[in-house]
LUMPAGU-514924 format. One record per residue (C-alpha): x, y, z; residue number from 0; residue in three letters. Coordinates in steps of 0.1 Angstrom, whole numbers. Layout:
N
      u      v      w  pos  code
      X      Y      Z  NUM   Ala
...
//
This chain:
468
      u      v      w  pos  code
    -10   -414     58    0   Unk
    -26   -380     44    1   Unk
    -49   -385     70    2   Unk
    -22   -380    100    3   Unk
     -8   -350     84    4   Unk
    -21   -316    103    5   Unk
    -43   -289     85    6   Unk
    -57   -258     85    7   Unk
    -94   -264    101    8   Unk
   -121   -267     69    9   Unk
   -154   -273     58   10   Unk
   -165   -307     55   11   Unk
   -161   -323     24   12   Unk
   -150   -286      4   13   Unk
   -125   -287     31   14   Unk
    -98   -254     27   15   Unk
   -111   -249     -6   16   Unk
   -139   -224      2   17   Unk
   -117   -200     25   18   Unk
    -87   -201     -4   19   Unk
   -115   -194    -30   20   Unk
   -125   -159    -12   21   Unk
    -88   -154     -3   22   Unk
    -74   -125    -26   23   Unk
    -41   -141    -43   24   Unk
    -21   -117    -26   25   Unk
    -27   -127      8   26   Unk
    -18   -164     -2   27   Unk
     21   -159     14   28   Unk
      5   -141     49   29   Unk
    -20   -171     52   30   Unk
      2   -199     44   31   Unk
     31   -185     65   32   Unk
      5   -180     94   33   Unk
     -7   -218     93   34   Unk
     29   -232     88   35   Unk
     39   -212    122   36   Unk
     10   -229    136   37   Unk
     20   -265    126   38   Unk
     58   -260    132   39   Unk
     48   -251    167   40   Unk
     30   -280    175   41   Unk
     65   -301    163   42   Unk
     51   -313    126   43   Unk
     71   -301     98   44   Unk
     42   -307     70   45   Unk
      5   -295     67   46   Unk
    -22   -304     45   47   Unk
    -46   -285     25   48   Unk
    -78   -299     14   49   Unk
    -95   -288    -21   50   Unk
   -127   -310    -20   51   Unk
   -114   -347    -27   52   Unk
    -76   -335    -34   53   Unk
    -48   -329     -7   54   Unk
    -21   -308    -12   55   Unk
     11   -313      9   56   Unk
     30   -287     18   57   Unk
     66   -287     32   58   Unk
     72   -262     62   59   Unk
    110   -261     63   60   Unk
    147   -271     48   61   Unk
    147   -303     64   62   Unk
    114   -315     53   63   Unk
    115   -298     19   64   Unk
    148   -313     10   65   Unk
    143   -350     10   66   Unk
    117   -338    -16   67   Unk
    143   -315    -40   68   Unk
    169   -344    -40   69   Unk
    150   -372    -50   70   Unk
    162   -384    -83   71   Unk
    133   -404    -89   72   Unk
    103   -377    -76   73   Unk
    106   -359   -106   74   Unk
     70   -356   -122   75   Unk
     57   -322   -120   76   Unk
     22   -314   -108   77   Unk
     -8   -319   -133   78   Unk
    -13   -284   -135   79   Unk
     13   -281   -161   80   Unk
     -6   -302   -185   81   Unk
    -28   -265   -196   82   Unk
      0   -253   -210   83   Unk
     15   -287   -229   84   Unk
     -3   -272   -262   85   Unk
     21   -247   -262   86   Unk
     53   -260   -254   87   Unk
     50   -299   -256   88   Unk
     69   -323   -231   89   Unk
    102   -304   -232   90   Unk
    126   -297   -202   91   Unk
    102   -278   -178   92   Unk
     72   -306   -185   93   Unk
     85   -341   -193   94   Unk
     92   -361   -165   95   Unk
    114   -400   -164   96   Unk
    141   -412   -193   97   Unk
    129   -376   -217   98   Unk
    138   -349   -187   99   Unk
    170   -365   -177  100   Unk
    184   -370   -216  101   Unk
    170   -336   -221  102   Unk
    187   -321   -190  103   Unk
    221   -337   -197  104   Unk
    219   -322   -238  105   Unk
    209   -286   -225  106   Unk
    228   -280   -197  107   Unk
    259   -270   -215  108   Unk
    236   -246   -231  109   Unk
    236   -226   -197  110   Unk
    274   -225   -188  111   Unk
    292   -196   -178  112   Unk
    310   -193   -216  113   Unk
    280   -196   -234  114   Unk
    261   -169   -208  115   Unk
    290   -143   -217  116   Unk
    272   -138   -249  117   Unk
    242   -131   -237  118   Unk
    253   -105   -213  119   Unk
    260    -83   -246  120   Unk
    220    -87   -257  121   Unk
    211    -76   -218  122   Unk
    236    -45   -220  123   Unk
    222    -34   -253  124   Unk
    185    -38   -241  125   Unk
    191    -23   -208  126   Unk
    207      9   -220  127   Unk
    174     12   -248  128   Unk
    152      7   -219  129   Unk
    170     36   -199  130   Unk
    164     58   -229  131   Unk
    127     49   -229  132   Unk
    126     57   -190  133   Unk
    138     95   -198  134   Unk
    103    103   -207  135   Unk
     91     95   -170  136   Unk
    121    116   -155  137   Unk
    103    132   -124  138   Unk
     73    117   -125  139   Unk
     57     87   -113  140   Unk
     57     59   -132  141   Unk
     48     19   -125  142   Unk
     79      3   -139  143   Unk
     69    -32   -139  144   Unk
     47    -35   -170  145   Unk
     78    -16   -188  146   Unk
    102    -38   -172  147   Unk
     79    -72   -184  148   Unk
     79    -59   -222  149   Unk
    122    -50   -223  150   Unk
    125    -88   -204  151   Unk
    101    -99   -238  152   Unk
    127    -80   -262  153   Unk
    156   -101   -243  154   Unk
    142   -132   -243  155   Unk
    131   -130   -280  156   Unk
    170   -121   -287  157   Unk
    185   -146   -265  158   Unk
    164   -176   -273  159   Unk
    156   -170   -313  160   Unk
    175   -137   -326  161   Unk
    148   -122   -335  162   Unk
    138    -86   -323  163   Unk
     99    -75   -314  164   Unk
    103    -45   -300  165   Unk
     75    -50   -272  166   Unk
     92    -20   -251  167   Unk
     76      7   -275  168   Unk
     45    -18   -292  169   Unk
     24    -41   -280  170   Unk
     13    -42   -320  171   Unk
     38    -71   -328  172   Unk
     14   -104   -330  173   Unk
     33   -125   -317  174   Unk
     40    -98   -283  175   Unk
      0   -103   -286  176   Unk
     -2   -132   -284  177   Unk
     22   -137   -253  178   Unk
      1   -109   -236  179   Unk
    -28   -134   -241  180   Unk
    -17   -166   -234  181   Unk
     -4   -152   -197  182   Unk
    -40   -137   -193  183   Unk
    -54   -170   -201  184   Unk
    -35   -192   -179  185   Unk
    -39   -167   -150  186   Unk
    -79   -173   -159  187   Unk
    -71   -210   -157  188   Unk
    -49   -214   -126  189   Unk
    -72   -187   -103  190   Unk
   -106   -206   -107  191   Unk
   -103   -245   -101  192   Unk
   -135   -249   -118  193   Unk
   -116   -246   -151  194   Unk
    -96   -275   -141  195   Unk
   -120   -303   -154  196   Unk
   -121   -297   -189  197   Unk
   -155   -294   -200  198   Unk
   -161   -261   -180  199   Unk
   -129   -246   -191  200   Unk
   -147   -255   -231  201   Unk
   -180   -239   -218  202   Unk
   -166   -209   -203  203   Unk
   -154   -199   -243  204   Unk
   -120   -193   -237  205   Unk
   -108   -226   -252  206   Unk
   -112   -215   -287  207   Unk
    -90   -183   -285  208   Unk
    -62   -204   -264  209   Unk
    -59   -231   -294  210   Unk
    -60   -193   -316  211   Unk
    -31   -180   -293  212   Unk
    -13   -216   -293  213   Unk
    -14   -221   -330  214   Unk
      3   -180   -335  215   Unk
     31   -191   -310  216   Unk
     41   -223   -315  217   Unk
     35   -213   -359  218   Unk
     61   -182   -351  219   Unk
     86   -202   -334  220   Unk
     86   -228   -365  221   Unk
     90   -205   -388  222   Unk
    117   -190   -369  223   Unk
    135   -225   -365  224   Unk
    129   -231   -403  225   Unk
    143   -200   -414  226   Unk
    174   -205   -392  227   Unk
    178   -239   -394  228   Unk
    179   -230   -433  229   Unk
    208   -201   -428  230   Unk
    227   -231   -408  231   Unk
    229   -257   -433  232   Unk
    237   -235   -457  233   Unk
    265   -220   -440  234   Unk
    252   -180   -445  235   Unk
    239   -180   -404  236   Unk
    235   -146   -396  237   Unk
    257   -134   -369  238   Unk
    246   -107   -346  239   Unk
    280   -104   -330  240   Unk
    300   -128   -312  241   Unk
    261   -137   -303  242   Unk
    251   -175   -301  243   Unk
    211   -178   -297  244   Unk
    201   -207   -275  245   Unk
    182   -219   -308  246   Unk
    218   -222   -325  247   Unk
    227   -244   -297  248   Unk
    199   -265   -301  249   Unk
    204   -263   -345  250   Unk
    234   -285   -338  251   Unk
    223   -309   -313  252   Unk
    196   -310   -343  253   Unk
    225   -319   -371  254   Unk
    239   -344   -344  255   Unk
    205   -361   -344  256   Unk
    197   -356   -309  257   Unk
    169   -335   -318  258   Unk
    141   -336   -340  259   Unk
    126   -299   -352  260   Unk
     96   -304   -330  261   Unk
    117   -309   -299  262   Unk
    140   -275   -309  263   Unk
    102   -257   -306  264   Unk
     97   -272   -272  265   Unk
    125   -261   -257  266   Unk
    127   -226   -273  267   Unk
     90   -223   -266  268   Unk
     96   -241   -230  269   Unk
    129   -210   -231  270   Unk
    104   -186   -235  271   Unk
     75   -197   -212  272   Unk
    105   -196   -183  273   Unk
    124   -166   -188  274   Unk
    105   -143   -197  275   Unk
     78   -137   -166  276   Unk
    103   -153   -142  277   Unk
    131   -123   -149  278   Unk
    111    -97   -156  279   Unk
     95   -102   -120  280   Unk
    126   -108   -100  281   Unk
    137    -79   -111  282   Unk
    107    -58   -106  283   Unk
    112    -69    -66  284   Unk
    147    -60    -63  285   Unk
    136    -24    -77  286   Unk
    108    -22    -57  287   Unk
    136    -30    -28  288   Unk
    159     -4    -35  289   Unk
    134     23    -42  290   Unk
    121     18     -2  291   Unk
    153     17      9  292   Unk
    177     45      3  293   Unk
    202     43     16  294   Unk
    206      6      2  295   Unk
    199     21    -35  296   Unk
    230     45    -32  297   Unk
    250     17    -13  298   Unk
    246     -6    -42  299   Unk
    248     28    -68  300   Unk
    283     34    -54  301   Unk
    297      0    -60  302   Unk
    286     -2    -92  303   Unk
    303     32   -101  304   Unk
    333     17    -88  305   Unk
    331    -17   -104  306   Unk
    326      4   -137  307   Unk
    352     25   -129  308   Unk
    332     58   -135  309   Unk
    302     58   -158  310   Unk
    314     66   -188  311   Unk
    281     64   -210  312   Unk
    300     40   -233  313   Unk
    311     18   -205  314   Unk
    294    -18   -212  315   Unk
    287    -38   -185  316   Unk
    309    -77   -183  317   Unk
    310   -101   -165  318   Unk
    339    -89   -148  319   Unk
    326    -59   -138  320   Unk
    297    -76   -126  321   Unk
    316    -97   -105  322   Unk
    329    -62    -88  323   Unk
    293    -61    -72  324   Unk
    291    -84    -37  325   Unk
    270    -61    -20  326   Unk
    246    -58    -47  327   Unk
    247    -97    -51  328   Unk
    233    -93    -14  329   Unk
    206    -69    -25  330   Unk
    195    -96    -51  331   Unk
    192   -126    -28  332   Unk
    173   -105      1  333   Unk
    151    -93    -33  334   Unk
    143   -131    -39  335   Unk
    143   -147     -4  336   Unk
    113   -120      4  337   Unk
    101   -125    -28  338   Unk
    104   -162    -49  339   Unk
     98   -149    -87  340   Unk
     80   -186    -91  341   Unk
     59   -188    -54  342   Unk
     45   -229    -58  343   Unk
     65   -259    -73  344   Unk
     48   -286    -77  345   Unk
     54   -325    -77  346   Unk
     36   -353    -77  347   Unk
     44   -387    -63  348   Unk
     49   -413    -80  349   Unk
     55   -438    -49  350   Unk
     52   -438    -16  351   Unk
     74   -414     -2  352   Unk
     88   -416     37  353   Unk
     96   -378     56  354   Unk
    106   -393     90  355   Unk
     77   -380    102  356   Unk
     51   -389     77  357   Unk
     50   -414     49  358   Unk
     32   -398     20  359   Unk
      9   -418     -1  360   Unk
     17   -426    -45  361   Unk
     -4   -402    -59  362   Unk
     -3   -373    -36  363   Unk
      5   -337    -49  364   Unk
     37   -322    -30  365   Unk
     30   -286    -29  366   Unk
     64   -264    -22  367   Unk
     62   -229    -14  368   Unk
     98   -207    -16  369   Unk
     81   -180     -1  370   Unk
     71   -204     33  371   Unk
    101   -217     32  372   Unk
    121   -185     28  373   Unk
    101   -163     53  374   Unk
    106   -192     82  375   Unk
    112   -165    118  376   Unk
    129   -197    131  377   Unk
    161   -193    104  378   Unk
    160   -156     92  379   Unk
    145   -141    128  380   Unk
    115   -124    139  381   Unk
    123    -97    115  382   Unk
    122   -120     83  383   Unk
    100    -96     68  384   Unk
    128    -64     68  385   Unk
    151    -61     40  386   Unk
    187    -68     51  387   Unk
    212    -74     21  388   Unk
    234    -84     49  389   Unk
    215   -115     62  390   Unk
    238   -128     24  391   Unk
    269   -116     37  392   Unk
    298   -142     30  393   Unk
    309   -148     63  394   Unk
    270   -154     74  395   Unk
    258   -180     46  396   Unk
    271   -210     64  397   Unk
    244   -195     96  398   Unk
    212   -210     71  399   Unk
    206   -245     53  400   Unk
    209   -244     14  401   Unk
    175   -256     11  402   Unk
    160   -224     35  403   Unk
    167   -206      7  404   Unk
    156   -221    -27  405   Unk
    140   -190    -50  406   Unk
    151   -211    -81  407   Unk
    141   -248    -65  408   Unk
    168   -271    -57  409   Unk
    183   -309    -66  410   Unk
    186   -323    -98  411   Unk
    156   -307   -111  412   Unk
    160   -272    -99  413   Unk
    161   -240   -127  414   Unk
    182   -249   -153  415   Unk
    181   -211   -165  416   Unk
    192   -193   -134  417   Unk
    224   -179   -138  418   Unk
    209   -165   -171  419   Unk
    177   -150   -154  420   Unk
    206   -134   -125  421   Unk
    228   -126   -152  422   Unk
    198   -100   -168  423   Unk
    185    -93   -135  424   Unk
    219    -80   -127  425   Unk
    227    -59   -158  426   Unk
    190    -44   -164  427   Unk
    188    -33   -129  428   Unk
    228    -18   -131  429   Unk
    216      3   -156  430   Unk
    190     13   -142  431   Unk
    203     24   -113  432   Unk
    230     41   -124  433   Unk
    212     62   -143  434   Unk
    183     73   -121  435   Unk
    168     78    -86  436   Unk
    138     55    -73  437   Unk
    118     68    -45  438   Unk
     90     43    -37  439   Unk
     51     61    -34  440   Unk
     41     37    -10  441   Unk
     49     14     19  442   Unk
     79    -14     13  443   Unk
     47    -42     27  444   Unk
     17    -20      9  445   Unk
     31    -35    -17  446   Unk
     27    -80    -21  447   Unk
     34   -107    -37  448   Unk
      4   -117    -61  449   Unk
      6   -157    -64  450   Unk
     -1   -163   -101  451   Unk
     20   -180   -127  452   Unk
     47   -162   -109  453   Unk
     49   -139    -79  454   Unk
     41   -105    -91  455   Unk
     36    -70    -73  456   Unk
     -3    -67    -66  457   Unk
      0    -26    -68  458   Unk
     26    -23    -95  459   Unk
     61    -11    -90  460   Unk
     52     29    -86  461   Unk
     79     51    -80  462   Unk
     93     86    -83  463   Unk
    117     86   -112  464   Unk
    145    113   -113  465   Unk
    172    112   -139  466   Unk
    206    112   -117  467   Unk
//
């Protein structure tokens, strides 16, 4: 079984888990793309990794990752995710069997296109605050990701809860503190195994300020349900707009008795977890994109002029008019084939599962990397690591399997949320580039993918910024 499946060489007993310790998380991608060429070579389409007595099995391509993906009944995420349970319970991203698929079936109408054409209004109004912020760095040089992270924070408070925190110009906010922490704490958690087994994690004195941080978000949330819930049933709901929150939604599944108050706080909690890092660093690539390549950025400048038909500064940008913008739909798929905003899913098995090549044993941890599959020379070419938009060109999608390209997983239990996280992508980085020049200070590779909660730029996203 795990036994048969090839490996990168290791150290008896510690097996890979030495070399990955040393391994800077940036350089994850390079060294698990170099192994996978290795095994795919040598005809097997799985390798192993050994972390002292756990195996990790990783899928190499579309045809062994799929199998995987479609499986209605391997559904159970990867034990990792029980660190962050405290915080958002067993909602959709967590809960596995009879709870994720009556939870998937209530919330997907939650996502559809009618009920995403509110929210585009909330990434407009963001957006065009965040360009006025930006004026302040007009010709200099500025890292735009941290700035990017905090206006994703302002849209995900909005969308999910209507409240507004203002993280884009203070960090002051509690509850924007108390986010900050929580992602430092679980990048502590997931980038030193040792604070896997529980009783170092207590020793090491950082489990008393994560129940600190867990109590302030999950205490926020509920007193942001109560308060709305409250304004619901008594008819005075507050209306920002033709603006429906996703915790509206959820208020009346809740009146419908299909959901209790504490499973409204997992999902908006769960809402928040998910679309806030995951947006903020897809679209942190695609800028990072456009300001290496030039000609690309005023390619994709030009189409959105004429899908807004002239920037008139009090132009907002639709749906429609984002519909107006193939090329840049290109842009944003190249952005996210190079660069997976989440870089490992994880699953684990809970029965024997047969590849065709292997059969994998109950119990074993499935360990999918977008980024491996995505970067694959045999499907995208030896130059898989340029940029080209055009590799998304209509006429050439049919040239790649669906599941070569899978930055937002795939199957029954792939990202419920993405058309919202494109949606924002879309309108944040529109605004942004109609409204200034990007010249990158640094090499288009200088710059990697850091594997952490999600895949983030390991230098920043520095650039030259010059008002157009």
């Amino acid at each position: 079984m795990v036994e048969s499946v090839w490996g990168p060489p290791g150290i008896p007993i510690i097996g890979n888990g030495f070399e990955l310790g040393r391994l800077p998380t940036w350089k994850l991608p390079q060294w698990l793309r170099k192994h996978a060429d290795v095994a795919l070579s040598e005809g097997h389409n799985y390798m192993k990794l050994q972390l002292v007595n756990k195996y990790f099995l990783v899928p190499l391509n579309a045809e062994a990752v799929k199998p995987i993906l479609d499986s209605n009944t391997e559904i159970t995420k990867g034990v990792d995710y029980k660190f962050i349970e405290p915080w958002i319970g067993t909602g959709l991203l967590t809960s596995t069997g009879t709870k994720w698929k009556t939870r998937r079936r209530l919330l997907t109408p939650t996502f559809h296109f009618k009920m995403l054409d509110g929210y585009v209004a909330i990434f407009d109004r963001e957006s065009r605050r965040l360009c006025k912020y930006l004026e302040k760095f007009d010709g200099k040089e500025v890292d735009l990701f941290p700035i990017v992270k905090n206006c994703a924070l302002d849209v995900i408070c909005e969308s999910a809860m209507g409240v507004s925190v203002n993280a884009l110009e203070t960090e002051k906010n509690p509850y924007v503190k108390a986010l900050l922490d929580m992602g430092w704490l679980l990048l502590q958690w997931a980038l030193n195994p040792i604070n896997w087994f529980l009783p170092f994690y207590i020793l090491s004195g950082r489990s008393s300020l994560y129940k600190k941080v867990v109590k302030e978000l999950t205490d926020f949330t509920k007193n942001v349900i109560a308060q709305r819930k409250k304004e619901f049933e008594s008819g005075n709901r507050k209306k920002l707009g033709n603006k429906i929150t996703f915790l509206d939604l959820l208020l009346e599944a809740n009146q419908e008795n299909k959901l209790s108050d504490e499973d409204i706080r997992e999902e908006v909690d769960t809402f928040m977890f998910e679309g806030h890092d995951t947006t903020s660093s897809g679209i942190a690539w695609i800028l990072w994109s456009l300001a290496c390549h030039s000609e690309i950025q005023e390619k994709v400048y030009e189409e959105i002029k004429t899908a807004l038909d002239g920037f008139d500064s009090s132009t907002e940008i639709t749906v429609e008019s984002i519909k107006e913008t193939p090329y840049f739909d290109s842009v944003i798929k190249e952005s996210n084939r190079l660069w997976a905003p989440v870089p490992l899913i994880q699953r684990d098995l809970q029965n024997d599962f047969n590849t065709g090549q292997y059969i994998l044993p109950a119990g074993a941890t499935i360990l999918i990397s977008p980024i491996v599959i995505q970067r694959n020379p045999k499907v995208w070419g030896e130059n898989y690591l340029d940029f080209k938009p055009e590799r998304f060109d209509s006429s050439k999608e049919k040239d790649y399997n669906p599941f070569d390209y899978i930055p937002f997983s795939a199957g029954p239990r792939n990202c419920i949320g993405q058309r919202f996280a494109l949606l924002e992508e879309k309108v944040m980085v529109m605004h942004i580039v109609k409204n200034y020049r990007m010249k990158a200070t640094m090499g288009f590779h200088e710059n990697e993918g850091q594997t952490e909660i999600v895949t983030k730029p390991h230098k920043g996203i520095r650039v030259l910024l010059e008002k157009r």
